[in-house]
C-alpha positions as CSV (number, residue, x, y, z in Angstrom):
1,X,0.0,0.0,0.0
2,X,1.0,3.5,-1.0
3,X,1.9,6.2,1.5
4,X,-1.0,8.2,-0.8
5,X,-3.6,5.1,0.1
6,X,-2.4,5.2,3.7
7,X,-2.8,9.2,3.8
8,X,-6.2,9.5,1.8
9,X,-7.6,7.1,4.4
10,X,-6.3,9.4,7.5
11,X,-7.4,12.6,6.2
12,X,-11.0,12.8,7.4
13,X,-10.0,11.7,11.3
14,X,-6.6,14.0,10.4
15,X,-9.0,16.8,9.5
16,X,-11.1,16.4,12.7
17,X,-7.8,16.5,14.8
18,X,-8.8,13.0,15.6
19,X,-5.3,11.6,15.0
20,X,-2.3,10.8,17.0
21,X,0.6,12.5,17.1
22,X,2.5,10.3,15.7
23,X,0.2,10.2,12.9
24,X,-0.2,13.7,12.3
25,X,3.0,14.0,11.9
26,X,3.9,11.5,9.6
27,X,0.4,13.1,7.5
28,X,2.0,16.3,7.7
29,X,5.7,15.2,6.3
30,X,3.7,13.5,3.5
31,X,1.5,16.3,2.7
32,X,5.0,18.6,2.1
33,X,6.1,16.3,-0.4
34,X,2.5,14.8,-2.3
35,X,0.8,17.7,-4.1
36,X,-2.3,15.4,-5.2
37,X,-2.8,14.3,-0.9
38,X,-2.3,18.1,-0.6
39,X,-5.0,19.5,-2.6
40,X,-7.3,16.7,-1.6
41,X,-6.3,18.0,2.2
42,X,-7.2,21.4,0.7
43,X,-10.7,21.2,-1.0
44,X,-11.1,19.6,2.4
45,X,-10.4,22.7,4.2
46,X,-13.3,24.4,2.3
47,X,-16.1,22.3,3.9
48,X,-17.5,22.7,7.1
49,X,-15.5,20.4,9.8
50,X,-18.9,18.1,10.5
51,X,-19.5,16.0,7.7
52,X,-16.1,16.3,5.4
53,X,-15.0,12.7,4.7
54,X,-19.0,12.3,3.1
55,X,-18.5,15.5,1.5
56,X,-15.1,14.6,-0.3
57,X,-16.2,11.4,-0.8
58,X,-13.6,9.6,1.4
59,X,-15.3,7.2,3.3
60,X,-13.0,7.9,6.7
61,X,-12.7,5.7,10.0
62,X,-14.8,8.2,12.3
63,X,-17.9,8.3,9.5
64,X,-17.9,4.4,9.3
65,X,-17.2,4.3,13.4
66,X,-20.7,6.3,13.6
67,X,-22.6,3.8,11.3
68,X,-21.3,0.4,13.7
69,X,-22.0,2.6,16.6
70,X,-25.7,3.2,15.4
71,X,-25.9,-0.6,14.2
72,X,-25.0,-1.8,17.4
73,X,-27.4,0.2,19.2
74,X,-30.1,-0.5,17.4
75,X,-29.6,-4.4,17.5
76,X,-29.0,-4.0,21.2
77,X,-32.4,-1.9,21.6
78,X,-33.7,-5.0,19.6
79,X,-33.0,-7.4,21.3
80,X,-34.3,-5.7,24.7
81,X,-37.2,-5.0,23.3
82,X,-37.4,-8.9,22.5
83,X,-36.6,-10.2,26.1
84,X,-39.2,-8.0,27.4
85,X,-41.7,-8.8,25.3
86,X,-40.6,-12.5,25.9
87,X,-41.0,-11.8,29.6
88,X,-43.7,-10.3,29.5
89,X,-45.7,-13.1,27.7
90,X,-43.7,-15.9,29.9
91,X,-45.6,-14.0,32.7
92,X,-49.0,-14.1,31.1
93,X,-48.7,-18.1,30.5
94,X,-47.5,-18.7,33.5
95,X,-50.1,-16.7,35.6
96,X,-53.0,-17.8,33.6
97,X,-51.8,-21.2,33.6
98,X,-51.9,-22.3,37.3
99,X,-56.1,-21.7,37.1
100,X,-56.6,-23.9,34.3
101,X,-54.8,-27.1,35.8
């Protein structure tokens, strides 16, 4: 993999100061010596800070980071809303079940 690939990847979390500083740094050496990484960093620096990577079209780690973070919750909330219901119901059978016997 390219220094260019590795650098495209890092430039929406770079961007959002969401980088180490080892990372920055070795972004900021590269973007010195790449003028295609630079411009890209650039037309970056024109958008708004919230929403960049989509705008740029660079899907970065924190916009994909959101999307699992939402995915989980709403499998998690799922599943809750399951048990309960399961509960619920279990409860129901249960109660009604000792007057029938």
């Amino acid at each position: 993999m390219s220094d260019c690939a590795v650098v495209r990847d890092l430039l929406p979390i770079y961007f959002d100061n969401e980088t180490s500083p080892e990372t920055s740094g070795f972004i900021r050496e590269h973007l010195k010596t790449c003028a295609s990484c630079r411009e890209l960093y650039r037309s970056m620096d024109r958008l708004p800070r919230t929403g960049a990577a989509e705008a740029v079209g660079i899907s970065g780690y924190t916009a994909t980071a959101k999307r699992i973070g939402r995915s989980i919750f709403a499998g998690a909330a799922s599943i809750a809303a399951f048990m309960l219901l399961a509960g619920c119901a279990a409860g129901y059978l249960i109660r009604n079940s000792k007057g029938t016997v």
